[in-house]
C-alpha positions in Angstrom: 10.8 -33.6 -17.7 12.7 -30.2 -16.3 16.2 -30.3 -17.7 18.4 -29.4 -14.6 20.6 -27.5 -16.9 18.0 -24.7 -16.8 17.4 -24.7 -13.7 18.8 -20.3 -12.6 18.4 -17.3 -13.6 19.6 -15.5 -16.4 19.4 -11.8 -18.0 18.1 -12.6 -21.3 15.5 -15.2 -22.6 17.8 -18.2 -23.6 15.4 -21.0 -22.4 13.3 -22.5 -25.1 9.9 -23.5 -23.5 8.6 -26.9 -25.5 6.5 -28.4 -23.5 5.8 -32.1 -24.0 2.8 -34.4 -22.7 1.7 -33.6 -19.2 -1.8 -33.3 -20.4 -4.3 -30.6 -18.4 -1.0 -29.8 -16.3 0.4 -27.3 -18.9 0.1 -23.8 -18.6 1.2 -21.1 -20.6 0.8 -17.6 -20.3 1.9 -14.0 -22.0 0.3 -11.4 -19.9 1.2 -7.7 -20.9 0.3 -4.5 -18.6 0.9 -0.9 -19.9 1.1 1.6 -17.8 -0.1 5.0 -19.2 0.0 8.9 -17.8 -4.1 8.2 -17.9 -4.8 4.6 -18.3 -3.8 1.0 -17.2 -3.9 -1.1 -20.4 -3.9 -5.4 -20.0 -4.4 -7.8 -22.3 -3.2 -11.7 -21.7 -3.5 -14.8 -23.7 -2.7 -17.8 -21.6 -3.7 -21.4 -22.0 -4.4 -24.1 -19.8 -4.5 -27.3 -21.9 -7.9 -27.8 -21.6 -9.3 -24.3 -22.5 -7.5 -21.2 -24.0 -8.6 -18.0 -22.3 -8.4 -14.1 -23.2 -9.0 -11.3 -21.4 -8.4 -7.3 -21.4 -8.9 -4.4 -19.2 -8.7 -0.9 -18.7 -8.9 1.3 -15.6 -8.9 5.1 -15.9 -6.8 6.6 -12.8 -8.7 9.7 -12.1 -12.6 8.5 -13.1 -11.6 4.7 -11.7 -13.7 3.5 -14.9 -12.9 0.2 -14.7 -14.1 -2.4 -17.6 -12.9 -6.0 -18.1 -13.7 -8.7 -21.3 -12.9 -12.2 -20.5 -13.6 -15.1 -23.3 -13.0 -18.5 -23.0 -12.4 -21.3 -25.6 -13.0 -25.1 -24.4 -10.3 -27.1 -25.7 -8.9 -24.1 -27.7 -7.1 -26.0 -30.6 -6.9 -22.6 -32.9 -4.6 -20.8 -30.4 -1.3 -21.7 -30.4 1.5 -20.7 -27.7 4.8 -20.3 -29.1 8.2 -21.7 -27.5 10.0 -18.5 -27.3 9.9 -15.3 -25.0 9.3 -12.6 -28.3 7.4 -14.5 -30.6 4.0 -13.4 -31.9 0.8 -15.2 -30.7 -2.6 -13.8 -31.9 -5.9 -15.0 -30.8 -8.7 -13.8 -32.8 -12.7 -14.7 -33.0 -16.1 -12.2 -33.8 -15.8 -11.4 -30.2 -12.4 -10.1 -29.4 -9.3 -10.0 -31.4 -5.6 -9.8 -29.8 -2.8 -9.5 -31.6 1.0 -9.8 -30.6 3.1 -9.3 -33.8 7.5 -9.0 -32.7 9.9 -7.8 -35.3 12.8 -6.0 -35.1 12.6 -5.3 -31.2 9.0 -4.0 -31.2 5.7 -5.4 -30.0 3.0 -4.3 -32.1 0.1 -4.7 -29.8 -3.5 -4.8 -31.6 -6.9 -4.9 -29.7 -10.4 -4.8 -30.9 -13.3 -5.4 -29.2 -16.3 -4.7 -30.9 -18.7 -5.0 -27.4 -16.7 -3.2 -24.5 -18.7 -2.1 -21.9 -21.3 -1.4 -24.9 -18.4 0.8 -26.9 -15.8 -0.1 -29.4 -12.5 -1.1 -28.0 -9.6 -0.4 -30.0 -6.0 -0.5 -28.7 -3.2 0.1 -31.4 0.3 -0.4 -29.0 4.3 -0.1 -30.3 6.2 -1.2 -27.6 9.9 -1.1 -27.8 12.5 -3.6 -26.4 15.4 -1.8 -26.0 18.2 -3.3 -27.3 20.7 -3.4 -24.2 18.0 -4.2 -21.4 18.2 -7.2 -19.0 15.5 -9.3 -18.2 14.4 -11.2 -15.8 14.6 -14.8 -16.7 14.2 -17.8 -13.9 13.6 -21.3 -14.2 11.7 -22.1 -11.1 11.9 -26.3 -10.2 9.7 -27.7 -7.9 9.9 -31.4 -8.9 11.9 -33.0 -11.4 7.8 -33.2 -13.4 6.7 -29.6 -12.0 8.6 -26.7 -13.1 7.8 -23.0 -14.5 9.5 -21.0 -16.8 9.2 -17.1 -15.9 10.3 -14.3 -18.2 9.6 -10.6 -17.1 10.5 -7.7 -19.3 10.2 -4.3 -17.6 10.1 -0.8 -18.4 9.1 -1.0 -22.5 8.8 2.4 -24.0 5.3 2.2 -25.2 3.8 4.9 -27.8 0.0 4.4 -29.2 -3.6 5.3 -28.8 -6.3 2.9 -26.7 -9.7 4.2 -28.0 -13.1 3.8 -26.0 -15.7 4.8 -28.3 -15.4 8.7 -28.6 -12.1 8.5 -25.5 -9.1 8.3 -26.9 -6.2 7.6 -24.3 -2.7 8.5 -25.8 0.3 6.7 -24.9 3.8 8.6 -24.5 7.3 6.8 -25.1 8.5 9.0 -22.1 6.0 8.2 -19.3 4.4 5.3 -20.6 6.1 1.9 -19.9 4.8 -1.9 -20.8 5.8 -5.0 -18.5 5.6 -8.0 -20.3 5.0 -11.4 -17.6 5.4 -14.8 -19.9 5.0 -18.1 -18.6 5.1 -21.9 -19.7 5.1 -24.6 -17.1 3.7 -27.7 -16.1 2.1 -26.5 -12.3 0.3 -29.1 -9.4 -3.3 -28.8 -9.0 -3.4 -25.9 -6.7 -1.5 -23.3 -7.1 -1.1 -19.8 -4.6 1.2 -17.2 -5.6 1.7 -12.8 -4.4 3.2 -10.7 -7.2 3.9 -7.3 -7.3 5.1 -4.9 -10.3 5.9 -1.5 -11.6 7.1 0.2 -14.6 7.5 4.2 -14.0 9.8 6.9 -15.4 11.3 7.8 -11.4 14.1 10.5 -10.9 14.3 10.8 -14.9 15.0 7.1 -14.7 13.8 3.7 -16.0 12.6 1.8 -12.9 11.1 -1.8 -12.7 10.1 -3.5 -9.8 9.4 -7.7 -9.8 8.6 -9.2 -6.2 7.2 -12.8 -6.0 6.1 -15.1 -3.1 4.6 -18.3 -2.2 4.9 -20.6 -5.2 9.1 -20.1 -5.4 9.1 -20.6 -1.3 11.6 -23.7 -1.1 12.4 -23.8 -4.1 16.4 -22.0 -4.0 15.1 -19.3 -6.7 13.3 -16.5 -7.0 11.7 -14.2 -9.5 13.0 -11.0 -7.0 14.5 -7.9 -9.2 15.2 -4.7 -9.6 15.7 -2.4 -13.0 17.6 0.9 -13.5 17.5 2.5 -17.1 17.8 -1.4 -17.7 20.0 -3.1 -15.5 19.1 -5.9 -13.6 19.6 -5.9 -9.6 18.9 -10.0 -9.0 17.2 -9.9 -5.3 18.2 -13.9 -4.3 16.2 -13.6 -1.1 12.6 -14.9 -0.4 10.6 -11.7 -0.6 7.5 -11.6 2.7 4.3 -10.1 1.6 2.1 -8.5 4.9 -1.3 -7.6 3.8 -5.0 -8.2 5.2 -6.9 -10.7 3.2 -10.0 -9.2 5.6 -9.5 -6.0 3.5 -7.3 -5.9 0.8 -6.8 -2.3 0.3 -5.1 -1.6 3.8 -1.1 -1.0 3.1 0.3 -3.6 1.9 4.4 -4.2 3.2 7.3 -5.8 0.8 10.4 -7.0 2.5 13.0 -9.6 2.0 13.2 -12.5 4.6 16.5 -11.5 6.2 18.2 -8.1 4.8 17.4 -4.8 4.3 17.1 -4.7 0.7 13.7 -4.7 -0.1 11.9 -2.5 2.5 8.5 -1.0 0.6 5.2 -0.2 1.3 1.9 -0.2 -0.9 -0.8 1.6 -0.6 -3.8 0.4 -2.8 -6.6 2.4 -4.2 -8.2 0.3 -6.7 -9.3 -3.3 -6.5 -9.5 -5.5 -9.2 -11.2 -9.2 -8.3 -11.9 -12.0 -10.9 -13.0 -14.8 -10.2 -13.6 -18.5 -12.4 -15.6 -21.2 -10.8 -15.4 -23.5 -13.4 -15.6 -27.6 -13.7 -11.9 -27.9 -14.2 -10.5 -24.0 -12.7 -11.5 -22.2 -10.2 -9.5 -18.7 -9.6 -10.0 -16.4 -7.2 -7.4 -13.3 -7.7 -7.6 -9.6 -6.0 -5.2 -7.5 -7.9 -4.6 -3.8 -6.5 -3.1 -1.1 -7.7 -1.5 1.6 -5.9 1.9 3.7 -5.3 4.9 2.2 -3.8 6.8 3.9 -1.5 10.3 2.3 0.3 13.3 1.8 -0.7 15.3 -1.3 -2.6 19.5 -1.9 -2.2 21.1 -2.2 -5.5 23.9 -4.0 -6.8 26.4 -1.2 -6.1 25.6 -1.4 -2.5 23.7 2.0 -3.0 20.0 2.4 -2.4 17.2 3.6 -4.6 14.5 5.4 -3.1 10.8 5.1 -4.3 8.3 7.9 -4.1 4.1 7.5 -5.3 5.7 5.1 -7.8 2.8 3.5 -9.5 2.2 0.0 -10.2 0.0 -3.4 -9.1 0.2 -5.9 -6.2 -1.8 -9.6 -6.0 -2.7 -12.4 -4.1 -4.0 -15.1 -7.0 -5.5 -18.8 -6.1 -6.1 -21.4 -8.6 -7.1 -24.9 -8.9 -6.3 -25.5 -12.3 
């Protein structure tokens, strides 16, 4: 059961996620995107209760290679989710190995892949959490048995190498950035949600953008925010998401429901789908990424304007 006493938001991870019985309801997630001068780098390791699932991909801005490895493990007893936002969760088999080791306020992020679009995959990541930053932490309750845990770390100096047999991709603490999206929860049966993210270097500043809508509709919170070299604008308004799901990569539009101070545009130009059509899921998600270009109303009452700021928006379906 959702204790009400964590029901808000808060700036750093102070919820403890354990879980207990709701059997095939649980779900539990810690998806990390790193945004690169040259490459988009995700990995995720999530399970559903029945199944523990892994996947990473890569997509080269100026070629648009794109190349994604999914595996899935029935019942997946071996991987083991922990309680806490940074705590290290591995899972590893002769197919694909991802590692998330935190200690003393770094990720150390460690892929291989020996069968990556027929190359080697290896992905060697320090990401740095530094030690002052916000984050974005919201219990979201939709029933007093159907709840979600959300914590969303933004703008993570990220140094390293992601190698592709002979292409090596190297990763710049200055202009390349790691958002970390973890979630534990016990969800309904069908599930709809729009997300959208970035995590740039704008105006010699840290800048993080986290806009959500659908599955916190009615709920009283929202997973809405803005970062500046770390601080945390909380955006308590329903965010509306415009797009064609005809044709996904026409311009997307970002606003809140009533004020002016979320007012952005999105203009796609990649297209990521994947889809599961599975017994027990099916998921059906179109993730695009694109610049963002608008402007956002900060704490202060001043506004930050956004220019070709890079980053990913999503319409995702499951029945799970």
């Amino acid at each position: 059961m959702l204790n009400p006493e964590a029901i808000g938001f808060a700036r750093h991870p102070l919820i403890i996620s354990n879980l207990k019985g709701h059997f095939m309801r649980k779900k539990k997630w810690n998806y990390w995107c790193v945004f690169g001068e040259d490459l988009l780098f995700s990995a995720a390791i999530s399970h559903l209760d029945y199944a523990a699932v892994c996947f990473v991909y890569i997509l080269d801005y100026e070629t648009q290679r794109f190349y994604e490895k999914q595996i899935v493990l029935p019942v997946g007893r071996k991987v083991k989710m922990p309680e806490e936002v940074l705590e290290s969760v591995k899972f590893v088999n002769d197919r694909i190995s991802v590692q998330l080791v935190h200690m003393q306020g770094e990720t150390h992020l460690s892929v291989t892949i020996p069968d990556f679009d027929n190359e080697v995959l290896h992905a060697d990541l320090h990401i740095l959490h530094p030690e002052h930053d916000d984050s974005l932490n919201v219990v979201i309750p939709w029933k007093r048995d159907l709840f979600h845990f959300t914590a969303k770390h933004y703008s993570l100096p990220t140094t390293g190498f992601v190698k592709i047999g002979d292409k090596r991709y190297n990763f710049n603490p200055d202009y390349s950035f790691a958002v970390l999206d973890y979630g534990r929860g016990v969800w309904p049966r069908d599930a709809e949600w729009n997300w959208a993210m970035a995590s740039q270097r704008s105006g010699g500043r840290r800048i993080g953008l986290n806009f959500g809508g659908k599955w916190t509709d009615g709920t009283g919170m929202t997973e809405n925010a803005i970062f500046v070299d770390g601080v945390m604008t909380k955006v308590h308004e329903d965010v509306i998401f415009t797009y064609s799901p005809e044709n996904y990569m026409h311009p997307w539009h970002i606003r809140t429901k009533f004020s002016d101070q979320v007012d952005m545009t999105f203009s796609p130009f990649f297209e990521r789908t994947a889809k599961t059509n599975a017994q027990l899921i099916q998921r059906n998600v179109h993730q695009l990424v694109g610049y963002f270009n608008g402007r956002v109303k900060l704490h202060d009452g001043t506004f930050l304007r956004i220019r070709q700021m890079l980053g990913c928006a999503e319409e995702h379906r499951a029945k799970w």
